[in-house]
C-alpha positions in Angstrom: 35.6 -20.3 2.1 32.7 -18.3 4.0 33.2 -18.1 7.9 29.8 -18.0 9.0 28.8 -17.7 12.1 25.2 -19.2 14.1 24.0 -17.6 17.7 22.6 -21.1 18.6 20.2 -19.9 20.3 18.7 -18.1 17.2 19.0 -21.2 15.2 16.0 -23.3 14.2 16.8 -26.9 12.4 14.5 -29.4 11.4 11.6 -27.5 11.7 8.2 -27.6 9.9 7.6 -23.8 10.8 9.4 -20.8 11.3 8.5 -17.3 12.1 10.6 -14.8 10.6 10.3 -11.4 9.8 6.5 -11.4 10.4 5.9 -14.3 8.6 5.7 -18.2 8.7 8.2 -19.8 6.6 6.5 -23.6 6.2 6.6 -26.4 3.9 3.5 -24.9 2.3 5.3 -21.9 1.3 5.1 -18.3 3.2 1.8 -17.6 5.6 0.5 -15.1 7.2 1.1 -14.5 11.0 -2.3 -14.5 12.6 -1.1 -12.0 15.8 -0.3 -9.8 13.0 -3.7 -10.1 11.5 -5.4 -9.9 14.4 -3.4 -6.6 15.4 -4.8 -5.1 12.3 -8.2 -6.1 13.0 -8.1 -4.3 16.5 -7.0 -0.6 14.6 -10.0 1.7 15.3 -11.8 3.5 12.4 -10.0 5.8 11.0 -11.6 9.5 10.7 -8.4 11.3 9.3 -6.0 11.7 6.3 -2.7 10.6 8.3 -4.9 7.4 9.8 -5.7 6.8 7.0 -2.6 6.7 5.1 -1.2 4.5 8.0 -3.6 2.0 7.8 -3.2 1.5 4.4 0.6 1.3 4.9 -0.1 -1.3 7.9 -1.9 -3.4 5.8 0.0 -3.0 2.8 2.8 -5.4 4.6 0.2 -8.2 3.5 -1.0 -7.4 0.0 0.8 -10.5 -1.3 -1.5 -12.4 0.5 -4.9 -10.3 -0.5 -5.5 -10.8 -4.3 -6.7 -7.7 -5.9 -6.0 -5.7 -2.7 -5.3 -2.1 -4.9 -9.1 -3.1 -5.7 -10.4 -3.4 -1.9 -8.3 -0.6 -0.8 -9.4 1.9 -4.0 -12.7 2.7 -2.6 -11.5 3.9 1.0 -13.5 6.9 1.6 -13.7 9.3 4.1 -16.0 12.2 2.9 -18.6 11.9 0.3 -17.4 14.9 -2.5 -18.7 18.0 -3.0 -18.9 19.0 -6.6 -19.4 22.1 -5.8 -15.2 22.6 -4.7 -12.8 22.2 -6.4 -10.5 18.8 -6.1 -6.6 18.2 -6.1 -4.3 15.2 -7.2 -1.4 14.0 -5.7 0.3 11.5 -7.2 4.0 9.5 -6.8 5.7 6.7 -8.4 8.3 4.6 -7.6 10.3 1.8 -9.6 7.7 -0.8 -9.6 4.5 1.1 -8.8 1.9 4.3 -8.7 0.2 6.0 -6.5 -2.4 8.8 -6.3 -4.7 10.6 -3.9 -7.9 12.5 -4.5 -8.2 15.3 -1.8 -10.5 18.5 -1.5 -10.3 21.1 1.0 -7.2 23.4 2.3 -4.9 22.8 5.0 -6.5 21.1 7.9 -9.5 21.1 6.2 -8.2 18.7 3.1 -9.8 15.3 3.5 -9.0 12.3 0.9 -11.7 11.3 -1.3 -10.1 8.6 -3.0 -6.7 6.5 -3.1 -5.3 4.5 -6.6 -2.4 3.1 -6.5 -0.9 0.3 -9.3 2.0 -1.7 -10.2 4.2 -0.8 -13.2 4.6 -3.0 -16.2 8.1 -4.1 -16.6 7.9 -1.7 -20.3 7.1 1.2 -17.7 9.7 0.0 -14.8 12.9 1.2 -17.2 10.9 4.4 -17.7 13.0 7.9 -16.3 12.1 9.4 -13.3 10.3 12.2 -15.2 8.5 9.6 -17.2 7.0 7.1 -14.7 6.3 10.7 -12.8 4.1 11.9 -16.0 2.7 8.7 -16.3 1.4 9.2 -12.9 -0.2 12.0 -13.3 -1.9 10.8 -16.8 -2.8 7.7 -15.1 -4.7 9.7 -12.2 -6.5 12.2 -14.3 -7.7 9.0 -16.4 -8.9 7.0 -12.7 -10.2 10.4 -11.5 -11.8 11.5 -14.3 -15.5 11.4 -13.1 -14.5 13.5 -10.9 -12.6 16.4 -12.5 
């Protein structure tokens, strides 16, 4: 019926732990890989944008096991803001979730303020493009409001 083939070399049976694709398959369910962890936990401070954007990104590859981990990451801040200038949104949505950044400044001198992001109710998951993009940028004005 199916002709599948097994490099046995590659094959694990009987085990009570396997490592695969970054992660511990065991009989207590998924884990963590701890060299992974510990990888993340040797990433210098950030003190840009792009680091940290790809921080975030690293350690978004483990937000099923942080709870509330759009809650710690919300707060990342690299500059105190200036009310004084004047602040931009970006926002961008996907099937399943939203995202937004607070920035201020121009060009090289734009620096994040703030990062939001959320996952979509399954109502808001059969939502258009267009829509789940509007709701975006409704749902960022309403998180950024204190600050524009």
């Amino acid at each position: 019926m199916f002709k599948l083939h097994t490099n046995r070399e590659k094959c694990h049976v009987a085990c009570y732990r396997v490592k695969y694709l970054g992660h511990w398959i065991t009989a207590n369910g998924i884990e963590v890989d701890q060299e992974k962890v510990s990888s993340i936990q040797k990433i210098p401070v950030t003190t840009n944008v792009k680091e940290v954007q790809s921080f975030l990104q690293t350690c978004s590859w483990f937000r099923r096991y942080v709870p509330n981990f759009a809650n710690i990451t919300r707060p990342l801040m690299l500059k105190q803001p200036d009310g004084s200038k004047p602040f931009r949104i970006r926002t961008d949505t996907s099937s399943y979730a939203l995202g937004a950044v607070l920035t201020q400044g121009e060009g090289p001198e734009e620096h994040v303020i703030e990062y939001a992001s959320r996952l979509l109710i399954p109502a808001e998951q059969n939502y258009s493009t267009t829509e789940r993009e509007a709701l975006a940028v409704v749902w960022a004005l309403e998180k950024f409001r204190g600050y524009v």
